[in-house]
C-alpha positions in Angstrom: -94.4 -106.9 -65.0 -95.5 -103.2 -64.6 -98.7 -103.2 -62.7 -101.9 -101.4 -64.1 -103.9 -99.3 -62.4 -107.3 -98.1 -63.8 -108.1 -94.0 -63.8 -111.3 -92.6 -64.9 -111.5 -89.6 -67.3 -113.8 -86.7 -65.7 -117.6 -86.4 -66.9 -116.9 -89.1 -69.2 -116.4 -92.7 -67.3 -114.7 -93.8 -69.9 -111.6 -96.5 -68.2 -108.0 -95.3 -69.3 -105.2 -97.7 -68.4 -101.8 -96.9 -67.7 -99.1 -99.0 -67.1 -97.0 -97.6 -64.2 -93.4 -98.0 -63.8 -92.1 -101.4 -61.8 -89.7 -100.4 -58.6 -86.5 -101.2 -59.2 -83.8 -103.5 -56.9 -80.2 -102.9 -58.4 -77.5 -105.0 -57.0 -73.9 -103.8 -57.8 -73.2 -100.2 -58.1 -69.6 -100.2 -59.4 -68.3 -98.6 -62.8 -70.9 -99.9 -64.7 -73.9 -100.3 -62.4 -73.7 -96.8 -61.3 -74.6 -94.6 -64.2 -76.5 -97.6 -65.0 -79.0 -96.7 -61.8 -78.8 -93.2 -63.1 -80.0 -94.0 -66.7 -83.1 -95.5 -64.8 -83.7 -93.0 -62.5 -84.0 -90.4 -65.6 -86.0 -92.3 -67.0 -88.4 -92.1 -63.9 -87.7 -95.6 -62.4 -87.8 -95.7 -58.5 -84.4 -97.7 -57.4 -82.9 -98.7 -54.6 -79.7 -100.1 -54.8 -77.1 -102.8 -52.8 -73.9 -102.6 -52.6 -71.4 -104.8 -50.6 -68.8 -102.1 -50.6 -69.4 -99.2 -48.0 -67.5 -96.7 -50.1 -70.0 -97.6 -52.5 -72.9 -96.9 -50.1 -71.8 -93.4 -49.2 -71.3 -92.3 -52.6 -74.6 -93.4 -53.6 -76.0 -91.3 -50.5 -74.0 -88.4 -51.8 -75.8 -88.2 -55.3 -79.0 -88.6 -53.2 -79.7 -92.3 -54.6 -81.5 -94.2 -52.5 -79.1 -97.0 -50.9 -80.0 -100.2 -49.2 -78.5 -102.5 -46.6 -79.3 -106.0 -46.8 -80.5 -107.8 -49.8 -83.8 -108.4 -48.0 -84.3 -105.1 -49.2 -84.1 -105.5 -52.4 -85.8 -108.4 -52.8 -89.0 -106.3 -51.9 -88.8 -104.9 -55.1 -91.3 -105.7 -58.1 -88.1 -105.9 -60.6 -84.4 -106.7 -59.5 -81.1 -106.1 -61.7 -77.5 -107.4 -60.7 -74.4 -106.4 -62.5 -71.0 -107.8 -60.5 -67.6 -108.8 -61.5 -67.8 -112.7 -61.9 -69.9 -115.9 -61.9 -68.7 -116.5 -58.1 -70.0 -113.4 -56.7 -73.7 -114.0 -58.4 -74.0 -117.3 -57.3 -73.2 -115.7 -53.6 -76.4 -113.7 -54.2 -78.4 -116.2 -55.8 -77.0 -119.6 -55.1 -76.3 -119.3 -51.8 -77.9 -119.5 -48.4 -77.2 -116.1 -47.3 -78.3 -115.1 -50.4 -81.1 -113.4 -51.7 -83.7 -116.4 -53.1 -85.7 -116.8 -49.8 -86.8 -113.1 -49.9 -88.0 -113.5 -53.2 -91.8 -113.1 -54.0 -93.6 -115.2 -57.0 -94.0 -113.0 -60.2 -90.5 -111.2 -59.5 -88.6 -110.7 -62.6 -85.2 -111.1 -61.7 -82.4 -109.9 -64.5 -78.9 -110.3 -64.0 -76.5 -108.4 -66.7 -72.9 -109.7 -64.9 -71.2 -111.8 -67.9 -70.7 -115.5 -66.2 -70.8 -118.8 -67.1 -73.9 -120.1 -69.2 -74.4 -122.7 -67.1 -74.3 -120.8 -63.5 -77.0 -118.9 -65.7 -79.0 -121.8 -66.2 -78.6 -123.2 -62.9 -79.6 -120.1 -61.2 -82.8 -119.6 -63.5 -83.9 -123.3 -62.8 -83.5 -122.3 -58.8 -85.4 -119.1 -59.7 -88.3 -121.1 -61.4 -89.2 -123.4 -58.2 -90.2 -119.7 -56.4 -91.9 -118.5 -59.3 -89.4 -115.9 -60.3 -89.1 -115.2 -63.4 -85.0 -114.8 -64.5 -83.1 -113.4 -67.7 -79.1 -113.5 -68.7 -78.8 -110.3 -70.1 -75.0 -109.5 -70.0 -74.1 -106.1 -71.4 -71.5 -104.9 -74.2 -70.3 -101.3 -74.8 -68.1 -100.6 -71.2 -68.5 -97.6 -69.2 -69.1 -95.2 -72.1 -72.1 -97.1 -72.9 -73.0 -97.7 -69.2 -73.1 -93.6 -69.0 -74.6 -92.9 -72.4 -77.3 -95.0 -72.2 -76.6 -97.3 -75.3 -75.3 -100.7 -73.7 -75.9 -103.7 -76.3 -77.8 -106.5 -74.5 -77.9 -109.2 -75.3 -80.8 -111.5 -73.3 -81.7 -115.4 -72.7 -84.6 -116.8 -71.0 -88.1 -116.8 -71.6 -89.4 -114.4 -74.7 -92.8 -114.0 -72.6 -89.9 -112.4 -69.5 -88.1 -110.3 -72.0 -90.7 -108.6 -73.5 -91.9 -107.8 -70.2 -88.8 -106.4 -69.5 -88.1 -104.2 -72.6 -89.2 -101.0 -70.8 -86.5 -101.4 -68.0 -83.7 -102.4 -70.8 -84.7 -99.7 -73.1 -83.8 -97.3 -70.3 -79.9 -99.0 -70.2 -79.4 -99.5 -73.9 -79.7 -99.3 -77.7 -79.3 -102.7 -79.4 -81.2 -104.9 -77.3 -81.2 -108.6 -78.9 -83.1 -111.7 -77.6 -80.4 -114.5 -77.9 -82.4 -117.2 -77.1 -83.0 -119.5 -74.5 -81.7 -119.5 -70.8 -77.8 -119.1 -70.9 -77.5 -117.9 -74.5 -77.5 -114.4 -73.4 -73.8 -115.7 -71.9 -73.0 -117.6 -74.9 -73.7 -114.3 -77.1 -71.5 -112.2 -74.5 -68.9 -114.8 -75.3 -68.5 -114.9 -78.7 -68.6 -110.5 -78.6 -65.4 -111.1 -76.2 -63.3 -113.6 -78.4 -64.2 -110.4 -81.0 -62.9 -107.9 -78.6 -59.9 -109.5 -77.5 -58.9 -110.1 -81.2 -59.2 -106.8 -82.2 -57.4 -105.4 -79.5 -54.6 -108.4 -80.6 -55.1 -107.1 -84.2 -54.3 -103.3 -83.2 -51.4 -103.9 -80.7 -49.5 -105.7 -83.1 -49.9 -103.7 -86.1 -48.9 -100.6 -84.1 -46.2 -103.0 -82.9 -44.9 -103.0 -86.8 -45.6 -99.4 -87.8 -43.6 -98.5 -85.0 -40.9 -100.6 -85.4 -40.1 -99.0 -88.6 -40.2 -95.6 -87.4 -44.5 -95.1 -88.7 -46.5 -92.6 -87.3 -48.9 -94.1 -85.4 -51.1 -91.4 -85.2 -51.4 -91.4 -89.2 -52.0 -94.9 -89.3 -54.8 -95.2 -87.2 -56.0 -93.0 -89.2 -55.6 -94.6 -92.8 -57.0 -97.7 -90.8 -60.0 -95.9 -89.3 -60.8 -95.3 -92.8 -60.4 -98.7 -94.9 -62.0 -101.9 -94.3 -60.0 -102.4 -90.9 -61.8 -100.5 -88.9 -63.2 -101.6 -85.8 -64.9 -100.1 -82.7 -61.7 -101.1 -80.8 -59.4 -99.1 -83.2 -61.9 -95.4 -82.7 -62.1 -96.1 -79.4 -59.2 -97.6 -77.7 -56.4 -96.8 -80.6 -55.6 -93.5 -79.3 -55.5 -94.6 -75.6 -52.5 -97.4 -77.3 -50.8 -94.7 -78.8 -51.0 -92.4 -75.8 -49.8 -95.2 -73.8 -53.1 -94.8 -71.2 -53.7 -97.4 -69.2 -56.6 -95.9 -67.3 -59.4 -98.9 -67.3 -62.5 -98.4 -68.5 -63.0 -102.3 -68.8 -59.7 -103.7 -67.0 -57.7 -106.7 -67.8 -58.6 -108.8 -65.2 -62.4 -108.7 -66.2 -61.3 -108.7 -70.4 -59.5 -112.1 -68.8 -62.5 -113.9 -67.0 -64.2 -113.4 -70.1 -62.0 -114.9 -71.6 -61.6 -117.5 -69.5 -65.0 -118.1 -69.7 -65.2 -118.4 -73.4 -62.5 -120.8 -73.4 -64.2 -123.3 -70.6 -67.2 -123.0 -72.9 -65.1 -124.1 -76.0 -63.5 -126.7 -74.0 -67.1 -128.3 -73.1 -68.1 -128.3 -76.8 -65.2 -129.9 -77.9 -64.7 -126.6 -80.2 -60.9 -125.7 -81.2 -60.5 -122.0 -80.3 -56.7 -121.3 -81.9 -57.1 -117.7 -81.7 -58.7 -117.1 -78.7 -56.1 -119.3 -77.0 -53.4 -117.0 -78.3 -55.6 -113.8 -77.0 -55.5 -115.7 -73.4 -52.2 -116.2 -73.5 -51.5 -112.4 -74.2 -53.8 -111.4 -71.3 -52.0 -113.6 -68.7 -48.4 -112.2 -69.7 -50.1 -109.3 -69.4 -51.4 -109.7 -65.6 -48.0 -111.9 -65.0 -47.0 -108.0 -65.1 -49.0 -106.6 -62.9 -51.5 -104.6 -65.1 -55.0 -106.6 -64.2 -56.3 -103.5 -63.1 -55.0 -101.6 -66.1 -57.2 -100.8 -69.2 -58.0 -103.8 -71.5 -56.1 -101.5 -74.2 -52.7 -102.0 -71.8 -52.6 -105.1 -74.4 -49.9 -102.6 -76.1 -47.5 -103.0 -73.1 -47.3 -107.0 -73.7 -46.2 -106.3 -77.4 -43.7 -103.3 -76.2 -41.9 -105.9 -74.4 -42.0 -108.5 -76.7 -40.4 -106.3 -79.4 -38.4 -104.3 -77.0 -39.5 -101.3 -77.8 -41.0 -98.4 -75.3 
């Protein structure tokens, strides 16, 4: 994808190539696409970025990052990323006729990291093709701390030819970088690393539910945990937000949900019993039943408290 252009060493002639840097479309600049478009821009990527929220658009113009209007414009880009909350609002972008497909030009690479259905993936890669875009699921694990950091698992479906074109761009957003497979299995991976997540936020919750119960320090468990073979990233990261009681979201329920959700349908279409990630569902709902979609993913702990009746 990065274009080449041919310099000349001085006195010599001798032909150097160098591969310069594909412009950059970036669709979605919310808490994760934002310090994602600032992890490319330090690494020297030119960006322009689309967002449907106006708020959005002057904040970008405040940091002095070049914003966009329509999708038009982004579509004039060389390379095009989209990160948005669910499967409906890609397919509003891709799918539909207000969308951005007929800007397209053949030999765009086209990547979107939202986490939606596998098959939405497939059936907006398929529409892709017929324009001679190239397209890549490459939904993204690690939340806003990776998002800022720079160290975002990714986990990528399509064509290997696409993806190792695009391993310069993705090496700019994160770390672990894995080529799932074929279209849509970049969704399937993003699913199973959810069912994971939710369980060990499950797992965490209602152990702390016990230890407190009988009067443990919580504190000191997490702890003795952090240091035995039930450790988890969930338990470093999120445990102390549980015990603090912080609800601030860094991925919210509602989104820990449609993951979920999404998991589930995918279960459902394999014919693929799911116990445990039917109980984890069931948790999340009572959760938002309360109100607390927009809440932390860790605000798990506040289904248990009531549950147990404790505060």
């Amino acid at each position: 994808m990065p274009r080449t252009i041919k310099v000349y060493y001085k006195n010599f002639g001798k032909e150097k190539l160098i591969k310069s840097k594909p412009t950059i479309g970036f669709i979605g600049a919310g808490n994760m696409g934002l310090p994602m478009v600032k992890s490319l821009i330090k690494k020297g990527f030119e960006v322009k970025v689309y967002d449907i929220n106006p708020n959005i658009t002057k904040k970008l113009e405040k940091d002095n990052i070049k914003a966009v209007n329509n999708l038009r414009a982004v579509a004039s880009n060389q390379f095009i990323i989209s990160i948005l909350p669910d499967t409906q609002n890609v397919e509003s972008v891709y799918n539909s006729d207000t969308g951005i497909n007929s800007y397209l030009k053949p030999g765009t690479i086209v990547v979107d990291m939202s986490t939606i259905s596998s098959s939405s993936a497939i059936e907006i890669g398929k529409n892709l093709q017929k324009k001679q875009v190239e397209f890549l699921d490459a939904p993204v694990s690690g939340g806003v701390k990776g998002a800022l950091n720079a160290n975002l698992s990714i986990m990528v479906g399509g064509k290997k030819v696409t993806y190792k074109k695009s391993l310069d761009v993705l090496n700019s957003l994160g770390e672990n970088i894995i080529y799932a497979g074929k279209l849509g299995m970049g969704q399937v991976f993003k699913m199973c690393n959810q069912i994971m997540v939710g369980s060990h936020i499950q797992a965490m919750c209602e152990a702390f539910a016990l230890c407190k119960s009988k009067g443990g320090d919580l504190k000191l468990l997490k702890e003795t945990l952090i240091g035995g073979s039930a450790n988890s990233w969930m338990l470093e990261n999120l445990g102390k937000d549980v015990i603090d009681k912080n609800e601030n979201a860094g991925f919210r329920i509602d989104l820990q949900l449609k993951d979920l959700k999404l998991a589930s349908e995918a279960a459902f279409e394999s014919g693929v019993p799911l116990p445990g990630l039917s109980l984890v569902l069931a948790l999340y709902l009572e959760a938002r039943a309360h109100n607390e979609g927009k809440n932390g993913n860790q605000s798990l702990f506040k289904t248990y408290d009531r549950m147990s009746n404790q505060k």
